[in-house]
MILO-901615 format. One record per residue (C-alpha): residue in one letter; chain; x, y, z. Coordinates in nm, 2 decimals. Layout:
N
+--------+--------+--------+--------+--------+
! residu ! chaine !     px !     py !     pz !
+--------+--------+--------+--------+--------+
!      a !      A !      X !      Y !      Z !
...
+--------+--------+--------+--------+--------+
//
This chain:
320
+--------+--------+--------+--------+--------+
! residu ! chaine !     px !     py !     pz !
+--------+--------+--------+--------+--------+
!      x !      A !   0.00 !   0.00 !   0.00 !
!      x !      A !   0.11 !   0.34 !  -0.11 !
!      x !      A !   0.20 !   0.63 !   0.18 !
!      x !      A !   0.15 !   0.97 !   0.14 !
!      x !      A !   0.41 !   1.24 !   0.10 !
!      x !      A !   0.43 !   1.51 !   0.38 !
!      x !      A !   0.16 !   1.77 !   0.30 !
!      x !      A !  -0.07 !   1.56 !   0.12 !
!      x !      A !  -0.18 !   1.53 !  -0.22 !
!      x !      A !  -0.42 !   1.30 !  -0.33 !
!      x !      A !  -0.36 !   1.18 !  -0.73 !
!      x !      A !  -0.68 !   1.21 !  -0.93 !
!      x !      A !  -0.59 !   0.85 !  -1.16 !
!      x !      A !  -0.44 !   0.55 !  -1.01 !
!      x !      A !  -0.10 !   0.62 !  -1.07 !
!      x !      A !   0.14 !   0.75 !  -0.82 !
!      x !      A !   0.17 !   0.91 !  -0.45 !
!      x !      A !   0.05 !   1.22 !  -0.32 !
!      x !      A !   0.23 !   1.51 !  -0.19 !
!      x !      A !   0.29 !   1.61 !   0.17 !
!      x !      A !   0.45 !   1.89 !   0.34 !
!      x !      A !   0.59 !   1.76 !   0.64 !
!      x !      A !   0.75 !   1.39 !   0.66 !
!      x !      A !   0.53 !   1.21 !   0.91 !
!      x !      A !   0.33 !   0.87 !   1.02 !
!      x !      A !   0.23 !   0.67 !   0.72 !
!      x !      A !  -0.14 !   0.69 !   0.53 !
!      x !      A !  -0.28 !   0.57 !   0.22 !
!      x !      A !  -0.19 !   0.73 !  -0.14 !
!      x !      A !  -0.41 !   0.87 !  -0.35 !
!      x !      A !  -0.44 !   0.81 !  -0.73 !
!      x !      A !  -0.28 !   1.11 !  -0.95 !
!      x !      A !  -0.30 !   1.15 !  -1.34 !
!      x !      A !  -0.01 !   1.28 !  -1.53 !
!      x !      A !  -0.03 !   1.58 !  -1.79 !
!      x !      A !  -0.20 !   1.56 !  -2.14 !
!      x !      A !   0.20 !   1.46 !  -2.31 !
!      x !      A !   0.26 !   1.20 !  -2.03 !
!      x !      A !  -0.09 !   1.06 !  -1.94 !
!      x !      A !  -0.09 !   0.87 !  -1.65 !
!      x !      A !  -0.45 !   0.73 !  -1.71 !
!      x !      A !  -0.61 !   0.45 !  -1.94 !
!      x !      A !  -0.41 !   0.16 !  -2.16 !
!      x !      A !  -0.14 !   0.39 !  -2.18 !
!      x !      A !  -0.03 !   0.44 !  -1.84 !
!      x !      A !   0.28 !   0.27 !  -1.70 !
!      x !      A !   0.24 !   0.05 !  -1.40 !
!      x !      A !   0.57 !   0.12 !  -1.21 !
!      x !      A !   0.69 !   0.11 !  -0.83 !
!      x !      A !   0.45 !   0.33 !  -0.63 !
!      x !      A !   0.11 !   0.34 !  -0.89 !
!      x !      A !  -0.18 !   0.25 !  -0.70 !
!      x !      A !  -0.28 !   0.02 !  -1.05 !
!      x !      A !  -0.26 !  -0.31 !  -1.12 !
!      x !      A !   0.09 !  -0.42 !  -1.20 !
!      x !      A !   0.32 !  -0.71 !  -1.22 !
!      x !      A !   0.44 !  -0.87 !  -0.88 !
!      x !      A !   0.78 !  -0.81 !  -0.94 !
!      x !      A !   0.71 !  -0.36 !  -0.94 !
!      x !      A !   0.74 !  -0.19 !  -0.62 !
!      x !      A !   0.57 !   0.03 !  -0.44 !
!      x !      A !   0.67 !   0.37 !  -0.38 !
!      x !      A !   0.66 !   0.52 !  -0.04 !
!      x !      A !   0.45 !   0.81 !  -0.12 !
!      x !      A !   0.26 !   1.04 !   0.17 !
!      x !      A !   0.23 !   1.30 !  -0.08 !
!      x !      A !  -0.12 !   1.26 !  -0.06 !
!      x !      A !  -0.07 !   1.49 !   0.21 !
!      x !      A !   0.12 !   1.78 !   0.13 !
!      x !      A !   0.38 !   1.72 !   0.35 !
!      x !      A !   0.63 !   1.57 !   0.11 !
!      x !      A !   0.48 !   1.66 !  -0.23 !
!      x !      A !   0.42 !   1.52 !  -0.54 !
!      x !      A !   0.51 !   1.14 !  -0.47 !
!      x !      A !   0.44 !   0.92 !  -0.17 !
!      x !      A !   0.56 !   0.96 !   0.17 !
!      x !      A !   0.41 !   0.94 !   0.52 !
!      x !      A !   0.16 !   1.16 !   0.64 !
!      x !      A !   0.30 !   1.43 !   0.90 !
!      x !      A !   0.21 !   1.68 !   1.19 !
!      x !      A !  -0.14 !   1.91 !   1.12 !
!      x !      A !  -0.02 !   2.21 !   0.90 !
!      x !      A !  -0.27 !   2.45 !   0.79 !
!      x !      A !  -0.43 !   2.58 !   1.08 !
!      x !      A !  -0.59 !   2.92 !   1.09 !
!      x !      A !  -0.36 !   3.16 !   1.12 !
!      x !      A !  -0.38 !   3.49 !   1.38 !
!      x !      A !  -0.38 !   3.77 !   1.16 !
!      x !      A !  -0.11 !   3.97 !   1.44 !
!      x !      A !   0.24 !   3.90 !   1.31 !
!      x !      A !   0.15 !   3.76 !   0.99 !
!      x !      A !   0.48 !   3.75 !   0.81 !
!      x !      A !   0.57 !   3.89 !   0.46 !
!      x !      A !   0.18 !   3.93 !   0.36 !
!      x !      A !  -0.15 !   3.95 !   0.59 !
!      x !      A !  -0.48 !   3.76 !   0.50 !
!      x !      A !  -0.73 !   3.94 !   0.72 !
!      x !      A !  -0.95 !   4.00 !   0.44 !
!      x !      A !  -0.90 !   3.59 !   0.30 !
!      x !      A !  -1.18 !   3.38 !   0.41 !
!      x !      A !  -1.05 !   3.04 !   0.55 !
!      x !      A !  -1.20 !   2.75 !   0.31 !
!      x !      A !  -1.29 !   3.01 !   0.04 !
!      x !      A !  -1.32 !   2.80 !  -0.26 !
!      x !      A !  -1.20 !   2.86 !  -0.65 !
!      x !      A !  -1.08 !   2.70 !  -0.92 !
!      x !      A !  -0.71 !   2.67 !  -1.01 !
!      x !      A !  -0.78 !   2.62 !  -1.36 !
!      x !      A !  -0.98 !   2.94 !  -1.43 !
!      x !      A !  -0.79 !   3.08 !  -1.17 !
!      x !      A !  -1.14 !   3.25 !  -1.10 !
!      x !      A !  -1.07 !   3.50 !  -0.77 !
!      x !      A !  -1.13 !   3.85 !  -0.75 !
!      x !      A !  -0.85 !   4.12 !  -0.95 !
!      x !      A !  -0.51 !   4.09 !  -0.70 !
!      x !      A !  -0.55 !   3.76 !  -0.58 !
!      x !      A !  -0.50 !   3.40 !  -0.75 !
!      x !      A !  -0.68 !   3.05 !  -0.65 !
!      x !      A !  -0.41 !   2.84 !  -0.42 !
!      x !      A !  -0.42 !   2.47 !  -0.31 !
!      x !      A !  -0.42 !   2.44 !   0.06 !
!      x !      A !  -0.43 !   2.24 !   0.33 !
!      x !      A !  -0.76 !   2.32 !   0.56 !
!      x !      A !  -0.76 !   2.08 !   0.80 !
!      x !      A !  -0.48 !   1.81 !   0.88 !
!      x !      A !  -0.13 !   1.85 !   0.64 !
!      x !      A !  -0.29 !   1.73 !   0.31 !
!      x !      A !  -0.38 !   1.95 !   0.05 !
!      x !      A !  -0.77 !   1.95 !   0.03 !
!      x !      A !  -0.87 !   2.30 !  -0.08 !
!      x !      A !  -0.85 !   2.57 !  -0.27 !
!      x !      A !  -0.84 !   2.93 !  -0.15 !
!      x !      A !  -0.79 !   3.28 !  -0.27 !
!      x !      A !  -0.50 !   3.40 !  -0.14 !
!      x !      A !  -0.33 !   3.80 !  -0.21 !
!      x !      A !  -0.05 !   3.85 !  -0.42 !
!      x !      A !   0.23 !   4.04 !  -0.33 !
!      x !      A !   0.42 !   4.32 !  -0.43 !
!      x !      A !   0.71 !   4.15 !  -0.62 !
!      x !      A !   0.67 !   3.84 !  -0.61 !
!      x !      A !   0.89 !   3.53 !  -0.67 !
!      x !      A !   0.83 !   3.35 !  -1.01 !
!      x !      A !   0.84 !   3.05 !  -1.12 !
!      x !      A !   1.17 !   2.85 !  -1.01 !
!      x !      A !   1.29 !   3.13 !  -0.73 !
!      x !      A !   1.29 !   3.03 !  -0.36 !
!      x !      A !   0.95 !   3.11 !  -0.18 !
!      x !      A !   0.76 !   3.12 !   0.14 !
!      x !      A !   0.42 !   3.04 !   0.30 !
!      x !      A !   0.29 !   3.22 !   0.63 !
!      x !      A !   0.20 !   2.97 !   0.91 !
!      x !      A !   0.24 !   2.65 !   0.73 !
!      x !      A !   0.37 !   2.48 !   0.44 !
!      x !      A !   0.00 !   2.43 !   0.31 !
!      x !      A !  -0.15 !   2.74 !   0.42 !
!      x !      A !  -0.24 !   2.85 !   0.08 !
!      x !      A !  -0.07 !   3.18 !   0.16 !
!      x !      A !   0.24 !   3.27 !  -0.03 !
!      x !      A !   0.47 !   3.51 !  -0.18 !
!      x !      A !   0.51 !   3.34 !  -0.56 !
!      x !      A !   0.31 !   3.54 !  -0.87 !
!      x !      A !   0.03 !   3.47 !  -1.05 !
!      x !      A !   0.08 !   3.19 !  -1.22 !
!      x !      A !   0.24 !   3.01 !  -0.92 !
!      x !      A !   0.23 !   2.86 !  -0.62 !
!      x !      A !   0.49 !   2.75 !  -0.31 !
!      x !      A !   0.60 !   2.40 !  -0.29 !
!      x !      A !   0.74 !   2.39 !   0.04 !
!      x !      A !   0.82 !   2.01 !   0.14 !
!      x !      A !   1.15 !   2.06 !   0.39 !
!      x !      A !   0.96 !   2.04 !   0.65 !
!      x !      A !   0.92 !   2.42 !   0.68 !
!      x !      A !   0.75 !   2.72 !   0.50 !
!      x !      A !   1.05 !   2.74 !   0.27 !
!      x !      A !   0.99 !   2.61 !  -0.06 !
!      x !      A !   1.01 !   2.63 !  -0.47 !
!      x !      A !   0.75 !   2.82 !  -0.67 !
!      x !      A !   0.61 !   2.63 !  -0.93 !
!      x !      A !   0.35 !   2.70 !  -1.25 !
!      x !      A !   0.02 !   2.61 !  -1.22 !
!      x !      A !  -0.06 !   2.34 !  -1.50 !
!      x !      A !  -0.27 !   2.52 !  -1.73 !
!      x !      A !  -0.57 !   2.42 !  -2.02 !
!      x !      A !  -0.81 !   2.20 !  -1.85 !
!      x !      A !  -0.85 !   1.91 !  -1.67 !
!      x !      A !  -0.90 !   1.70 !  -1.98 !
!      x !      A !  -0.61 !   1.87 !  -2.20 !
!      x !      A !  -0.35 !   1.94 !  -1.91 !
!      x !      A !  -0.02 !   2.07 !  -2.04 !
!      x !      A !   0.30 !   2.28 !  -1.88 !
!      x !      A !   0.39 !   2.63 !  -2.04 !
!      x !      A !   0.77 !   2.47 !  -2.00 !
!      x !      A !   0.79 !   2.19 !  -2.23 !
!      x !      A !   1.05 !   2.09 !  -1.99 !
!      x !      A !   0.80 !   2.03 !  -1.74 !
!      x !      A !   0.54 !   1.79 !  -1.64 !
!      x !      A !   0.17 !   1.82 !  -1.56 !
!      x !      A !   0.11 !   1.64 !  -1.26 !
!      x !      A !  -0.28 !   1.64 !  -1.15 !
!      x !      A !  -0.30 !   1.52 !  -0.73 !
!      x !      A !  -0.51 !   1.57 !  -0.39 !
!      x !      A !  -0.81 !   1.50 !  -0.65 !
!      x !      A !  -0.71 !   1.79 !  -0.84 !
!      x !      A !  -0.66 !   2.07 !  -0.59 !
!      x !      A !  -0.27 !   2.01 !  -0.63 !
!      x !      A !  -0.19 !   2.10 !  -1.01 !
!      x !      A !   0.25 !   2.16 !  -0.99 !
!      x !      A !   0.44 !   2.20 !  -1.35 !
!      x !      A !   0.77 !   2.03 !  -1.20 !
!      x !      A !   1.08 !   1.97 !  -1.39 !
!      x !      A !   1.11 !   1.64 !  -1.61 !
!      x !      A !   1.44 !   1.40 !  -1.50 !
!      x !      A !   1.58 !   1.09 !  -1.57 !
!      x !      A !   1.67 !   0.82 !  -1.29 !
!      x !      A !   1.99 !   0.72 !  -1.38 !
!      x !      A !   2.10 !   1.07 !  -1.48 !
!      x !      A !   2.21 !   1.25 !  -1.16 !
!      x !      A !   2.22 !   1.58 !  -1.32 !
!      x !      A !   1.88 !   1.61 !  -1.43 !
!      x !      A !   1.74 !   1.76 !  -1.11 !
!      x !      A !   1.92 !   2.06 !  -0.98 !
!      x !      A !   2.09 !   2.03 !  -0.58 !
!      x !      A !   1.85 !   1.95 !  -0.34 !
!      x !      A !   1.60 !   1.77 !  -0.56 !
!      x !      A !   1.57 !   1.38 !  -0.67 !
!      x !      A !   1.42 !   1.26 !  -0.92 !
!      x !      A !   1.10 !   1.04 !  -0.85 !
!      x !      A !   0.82 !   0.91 !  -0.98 !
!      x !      A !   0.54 !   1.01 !  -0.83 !
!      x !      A !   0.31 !   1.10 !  -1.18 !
!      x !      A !   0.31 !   0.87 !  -1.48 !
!      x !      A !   0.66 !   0.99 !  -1.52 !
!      x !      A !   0.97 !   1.07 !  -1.34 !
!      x !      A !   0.99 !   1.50 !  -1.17 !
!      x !      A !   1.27 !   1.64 !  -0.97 !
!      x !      A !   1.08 !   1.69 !  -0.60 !
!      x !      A !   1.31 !   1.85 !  -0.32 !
!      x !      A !   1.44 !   1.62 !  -0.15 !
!      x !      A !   1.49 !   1.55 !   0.22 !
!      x !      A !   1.72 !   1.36 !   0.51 !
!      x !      A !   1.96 !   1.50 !   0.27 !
!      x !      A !   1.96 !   1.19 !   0.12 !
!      x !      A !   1.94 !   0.85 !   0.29 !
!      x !      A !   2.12 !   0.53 !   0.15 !
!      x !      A !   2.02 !   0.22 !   0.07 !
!      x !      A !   1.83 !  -0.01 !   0.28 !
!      x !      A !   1.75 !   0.27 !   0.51 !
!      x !      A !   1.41 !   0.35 !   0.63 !
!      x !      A !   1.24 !   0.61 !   0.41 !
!      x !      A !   0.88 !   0.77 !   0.46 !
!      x !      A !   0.85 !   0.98 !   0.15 !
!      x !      A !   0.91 !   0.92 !  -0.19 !
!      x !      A !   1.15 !   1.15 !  -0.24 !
!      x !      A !   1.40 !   1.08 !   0.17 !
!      x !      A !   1.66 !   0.86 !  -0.04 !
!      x !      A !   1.95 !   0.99 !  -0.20 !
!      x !      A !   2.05 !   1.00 !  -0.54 !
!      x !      A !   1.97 !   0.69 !  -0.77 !
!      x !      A !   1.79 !   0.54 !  -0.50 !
!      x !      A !   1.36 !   0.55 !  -0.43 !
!      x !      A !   1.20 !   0.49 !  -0.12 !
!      x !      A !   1.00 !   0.09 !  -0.21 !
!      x !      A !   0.78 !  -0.18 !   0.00 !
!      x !      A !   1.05 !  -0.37 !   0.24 !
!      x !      A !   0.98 !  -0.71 !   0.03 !
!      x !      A !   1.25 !  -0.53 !  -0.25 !
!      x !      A !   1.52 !  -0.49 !  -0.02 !
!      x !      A !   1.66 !  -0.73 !   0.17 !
!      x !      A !   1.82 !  -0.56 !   0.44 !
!      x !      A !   1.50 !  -0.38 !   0.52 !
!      x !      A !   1.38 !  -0.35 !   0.87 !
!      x !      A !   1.08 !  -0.12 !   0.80 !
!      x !      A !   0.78 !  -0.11 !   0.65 !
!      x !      A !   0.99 !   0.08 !   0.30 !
!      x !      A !   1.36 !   0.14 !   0.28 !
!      x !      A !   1.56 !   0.33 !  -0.01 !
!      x !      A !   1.67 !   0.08 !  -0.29 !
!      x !      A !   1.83 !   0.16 !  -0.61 !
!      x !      A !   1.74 !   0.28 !  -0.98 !
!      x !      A !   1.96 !   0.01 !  -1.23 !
!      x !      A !   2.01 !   0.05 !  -1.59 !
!      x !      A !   1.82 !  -0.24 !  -1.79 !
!      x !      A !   2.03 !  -0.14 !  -2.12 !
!      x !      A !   2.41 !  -0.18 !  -1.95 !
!      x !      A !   2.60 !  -0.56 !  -1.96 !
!      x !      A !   2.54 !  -0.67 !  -1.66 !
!      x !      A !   2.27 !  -0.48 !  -1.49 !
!      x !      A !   2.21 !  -0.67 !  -1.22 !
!      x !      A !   2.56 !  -0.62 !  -1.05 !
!      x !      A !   2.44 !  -0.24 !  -1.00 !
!      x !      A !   2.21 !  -0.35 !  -0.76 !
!      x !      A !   2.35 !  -0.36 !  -0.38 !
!      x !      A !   2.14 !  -0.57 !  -0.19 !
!      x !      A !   2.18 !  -0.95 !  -0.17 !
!      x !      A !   1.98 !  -1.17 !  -0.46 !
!      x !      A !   1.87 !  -0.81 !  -0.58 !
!      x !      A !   1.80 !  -0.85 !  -1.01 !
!      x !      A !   1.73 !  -0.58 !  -1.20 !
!      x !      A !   1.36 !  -0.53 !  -1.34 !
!      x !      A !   1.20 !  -0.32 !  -1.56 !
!      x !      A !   1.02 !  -0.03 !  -1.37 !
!      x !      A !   0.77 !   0.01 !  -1.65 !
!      x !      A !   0.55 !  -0.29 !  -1.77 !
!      x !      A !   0.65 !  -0.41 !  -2.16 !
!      x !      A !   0.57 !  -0.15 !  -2.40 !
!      x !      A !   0.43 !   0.12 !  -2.16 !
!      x !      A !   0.77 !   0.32 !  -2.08 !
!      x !      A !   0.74 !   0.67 !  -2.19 !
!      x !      A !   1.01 !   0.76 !  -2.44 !
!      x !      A !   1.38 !   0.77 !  -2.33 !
!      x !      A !   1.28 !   0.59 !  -2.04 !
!      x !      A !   1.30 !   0.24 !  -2.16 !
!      x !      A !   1.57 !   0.17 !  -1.99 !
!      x !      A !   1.50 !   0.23 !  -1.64 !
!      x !      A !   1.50 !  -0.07 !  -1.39 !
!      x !      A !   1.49 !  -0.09 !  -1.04 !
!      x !      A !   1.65 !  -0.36 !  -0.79 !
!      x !      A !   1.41 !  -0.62 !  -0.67 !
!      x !      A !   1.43 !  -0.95 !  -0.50 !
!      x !      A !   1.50 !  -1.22 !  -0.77 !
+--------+--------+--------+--------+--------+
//
């Protein structure tokens, strides 16, 4: 069974994790759609570690508590409540006196009032459930620049533009802006062809995040690992600074680089519920001496004829 992520996001198609903001105790996943270039849903969509469809024995399952907000897009534990009203006395960088808590809109149409945009948030718990209108600030951060949220990772309150929102899954209000996905909910696409659509929380969480590949370390920037948490891998920022292999992981995005957070049955040495195993390369000679734990093989992380392209490749380490 899939885990959330910290702050909770709850996917809309059975595919993936949801995103948290804090790490946490473990919950269920939710099902998340990818974007209309990498959809996530129907015949087409790949059945790999962490999707909540049907898929061969042999594919793992992602520790994801993104479902709640806490960790973000991906899977990972559910964490401490976040998203609590705030007091509007020593707000921060931006007071919401005149936002109404639970105020709902619709991040698509992005459908609030002139000088204000429609945010996920988290209204009761740390998974994002909600949409609200939240005020935006005199120069704001844009896509890609460092951002904060007042009171809680998923308060909904932020200092990004227009056309984003802050990501924060460190387990503070410190985070990433990133674009909305924009269209529609049937013909999802990024602005950034370089970025994927990633629909969660049953729709409230709609993040462009950066496209990677697992066995390419460079593809995220410092800070971020690349997971799969969508119908297709996106750099998430990472946390624990990285753990290694084997060790105990609650999000889908706590191990280090070229590893994931999977079910204990793929790794051996595995004394929790998931530990952090590693990404192999299904093209190289021998690609089962990549993988570190004992009788680990090397299988394909998509089922046959379902990887996206360029991504054929990718395996993961299993028990043979």
């Amino acid at each position: 069974m899939l885990r959330r992520l910290g702050l909770g996001l709850n996917l809309l198609a059975a595919c993936g994790p949801a995103l948290v903001a804090d790490p946490g105790t473990s919950s269920d996943a939710g099902d998340l759609p990818g974007d209309g270039s990498t959809s996530t849903t129907g015949g087409s969509s790949p059945v790999p570690p962490g999707s909540t469809t049907a898929s061969p024995t042999t594919s793992p399952t992602t520790s994801a508590t993104q479902g709640s907000v806490s960790e973000g897009v991906g899977s990972g534990p559910d964490t401490t409540s976040i998203g609590d009203d705030a007091d509007d006395e020593g707000c921060g960088f931006i007071c919401h006196t005149d936002v109404s808590i639970g105020i709902e809109c619709d991040v698509w149409t992005q459908d609030c009032p002139p000088g204000y945009k429609c945010n996920p948030w988290a209204n009761t718990g740390s998974a994002y459930n909600d949409t609200r209108c939240s005020p935006i600030v005199d120069q704001p951060a844009h896509a890609g620049e460092p951002c904060e949220t007042v009171d809680s990772p998923a308060s909904g309150i932020d200092d990004c533009d227009a056309t984003s929102f802050c990501l924060a899954l460190g387990g503070t209000n410190e985070g990433t802006c990133v674009a909305y996905c924009i269209g529609s909910l049937a013909m999802p696409h990024c602005a950034n062809p370089a970025e994927a659509c990633t629909i969660t929380n049953d729709g409230v969480l709609i993040p462009c995040l950066p496209r990677c590949h697992p066995l390419d370390p460079s593809s995220c920037a410092e800070g971020f690992g690349c997971v799969d948490g969508f119908g297709t891998f996106v750099c998430l920022q990472s946390y624990d600074d990285g753990l290694g292999y084997a060790e105990a992981c609650e999000t889908l995005h706590a191990c280090g680089t070229g590893l994931f957070c999977a079910e204990a049955q793929h790794v051996p040495e595995c004394t929790d519920a998931y530990c952090c195993t590693a990404f192999c390369d299904l093209a190289a000679e021998l690609p089962d001496a990549a993988c570190p734990g004992q009788a680990q093989v090397c299988a394909p992380w998509y089922s046959d004829g379902f990887a996206p392209p360029g991504l054929e490749n990718v395996g993961y380490c299993t028990v043979g």
